[in-house]
C-alpha positions in Angstrom: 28.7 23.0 0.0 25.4 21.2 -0.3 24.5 19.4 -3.7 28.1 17.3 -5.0 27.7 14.5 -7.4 27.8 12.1 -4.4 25.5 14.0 -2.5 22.8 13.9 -5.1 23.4 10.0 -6.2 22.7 9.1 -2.5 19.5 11.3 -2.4 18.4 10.5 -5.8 18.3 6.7 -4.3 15.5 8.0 -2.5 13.7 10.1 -4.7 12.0 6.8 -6.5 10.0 6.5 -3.4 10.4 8.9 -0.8 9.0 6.4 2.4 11.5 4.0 1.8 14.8 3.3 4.0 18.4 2.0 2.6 21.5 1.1 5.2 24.3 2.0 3.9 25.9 -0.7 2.7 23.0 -1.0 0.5 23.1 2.7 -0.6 27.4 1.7 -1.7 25.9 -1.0 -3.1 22.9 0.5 -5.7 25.8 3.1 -6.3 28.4 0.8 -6.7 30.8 2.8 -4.4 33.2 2.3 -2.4 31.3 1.8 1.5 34.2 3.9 3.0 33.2 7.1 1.0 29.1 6.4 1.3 29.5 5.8 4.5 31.4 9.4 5.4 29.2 11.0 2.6 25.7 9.5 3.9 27.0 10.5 8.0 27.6 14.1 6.9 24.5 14.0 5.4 22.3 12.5 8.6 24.8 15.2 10.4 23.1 17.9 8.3 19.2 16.6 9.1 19.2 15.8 5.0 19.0 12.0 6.2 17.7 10.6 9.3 18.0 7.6 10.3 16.5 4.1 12.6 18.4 1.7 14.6 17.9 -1.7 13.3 20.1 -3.9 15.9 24.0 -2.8 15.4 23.2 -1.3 12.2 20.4 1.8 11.3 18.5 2.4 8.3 18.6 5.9 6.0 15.6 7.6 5.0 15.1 11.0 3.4 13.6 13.5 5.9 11.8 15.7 3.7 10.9 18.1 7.0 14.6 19.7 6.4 15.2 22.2 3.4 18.4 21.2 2.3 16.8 17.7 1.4 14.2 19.8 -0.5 16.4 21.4 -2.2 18.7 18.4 -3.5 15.4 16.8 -4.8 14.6 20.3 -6.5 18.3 20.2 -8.0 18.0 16.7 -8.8 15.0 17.4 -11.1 16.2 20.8 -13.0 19.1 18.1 -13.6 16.3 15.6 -15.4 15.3 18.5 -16.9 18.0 20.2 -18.5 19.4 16.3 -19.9 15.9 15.6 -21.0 16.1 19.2 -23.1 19.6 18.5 -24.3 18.6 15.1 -25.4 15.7 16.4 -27.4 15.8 19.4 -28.7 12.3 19.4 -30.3 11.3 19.5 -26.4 13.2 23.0 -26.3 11.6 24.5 -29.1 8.2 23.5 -28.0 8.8 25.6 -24.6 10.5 28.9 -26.7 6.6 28.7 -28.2 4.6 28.1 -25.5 6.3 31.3 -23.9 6.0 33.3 -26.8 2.3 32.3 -27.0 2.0 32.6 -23.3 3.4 36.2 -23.3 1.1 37.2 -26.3 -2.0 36.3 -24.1 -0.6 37.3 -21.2 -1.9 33.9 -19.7 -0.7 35.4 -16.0 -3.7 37.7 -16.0 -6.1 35.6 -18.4 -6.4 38.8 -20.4 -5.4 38.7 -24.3 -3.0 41.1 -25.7 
């Protein structure tokens, strides 16, 4: 299964700014997790293509490789996430989108046209 809590905290690391590259022990560290379950969780993930990484001496950097789709779609599940907490956390937000459907459907804005 692609997309568990840990999963998304490692790529969400990345999602600030998508160039950059984390070893691991600095990925446990911005997490404040154990190494021994980033490590495993961040290998699975290069295993997968989500991550790729660059030998640096006896240690390699992370990055996000943004080529494979299950990285896209973490990032994609990372932002419903934002959006549904930033909904829940204000509900004016939600009402303001129940209107801008209804007003949307009433000028069927798809095809320009007014109803």
């Amino acid at each position: 299964m692609i997309g568990n809590k840990l999963e998304q905290s490692i790529i969400k690391i990345f999602e600030e700014n998508l160039s950059n590259t984390f070893s691991i022990n600095s990925i446990s560290k911005i997490l404040k997790k154990a190494y021994p379950n980033i490590n495993k969780k961040s290998n699975y993930l290069i295993r997968e293509g989500v991550l790729g990484k660059i030998e640096v001496g006896n240690s390699y950097q992370c990055y996000l490789n943004l080529s494979n789709d299950k990285a896209k779609i973490l990032l994609a599940m990372i932002e419903i996430n934002k959006k549904d907490s930033l909904i829940r956390h204000n509900p004016d937000i939600e009402l303001l989108i129940s209107e801008l459907s209804q007003l949307s459907k009433r000028f069927n804005v798809e095809n320009g046209r007014s109803s």
